[in-house]
N, C-alpha and C positions, 0 to 999 in steps of 0.2 A: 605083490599083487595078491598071491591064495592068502598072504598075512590078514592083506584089509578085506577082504573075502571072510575070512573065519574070523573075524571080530565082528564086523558086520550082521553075519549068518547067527554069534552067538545070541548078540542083542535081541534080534527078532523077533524068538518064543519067547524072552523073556519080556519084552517091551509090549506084544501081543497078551499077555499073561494081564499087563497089567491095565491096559483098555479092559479085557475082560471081566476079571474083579470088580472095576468101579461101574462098568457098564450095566452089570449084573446087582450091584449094590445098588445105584440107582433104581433100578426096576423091581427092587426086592423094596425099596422104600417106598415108590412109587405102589405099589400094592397094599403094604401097610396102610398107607396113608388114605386108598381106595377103602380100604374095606372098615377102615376106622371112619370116615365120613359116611360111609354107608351103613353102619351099627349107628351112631348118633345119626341121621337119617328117619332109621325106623326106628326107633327108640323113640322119637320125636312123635312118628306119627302114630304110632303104638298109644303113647299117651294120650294124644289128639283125640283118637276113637275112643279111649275107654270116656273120657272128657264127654263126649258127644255121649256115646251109649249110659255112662253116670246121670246126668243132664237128661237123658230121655226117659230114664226110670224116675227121676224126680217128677214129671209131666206125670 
């Protein structure tokens, strides 16, 4: 019984360890992948304006 107990108990942190890793890899991607749509975003509209203010100096 403490046998299946201390195998058990070992697994845990290590099993816990590894939800965390990928949990944390995810949300580490998931941010990347935020903040690279949101640089292409404004990069997009950055253009737009200068487009529009180029275009109005032409007028």
């Amino acid at each position: 019984m403490f046998c299946q107990y201390k195998t058990q108990h070992d697994a845990g942190p290590e099993l816990k360890n590894i939800i965390f890793n990928y949990q944390w890899r995810v949300v580490f991607t998931f941010i990347i992948n935020i903040n690279l749509h949101i640089g292409i975003f404004f990069n997009g509209l950055n253009n737009f304006t200068k487009q529009i203010k180029r275009d109005g100096c032409h007028d």
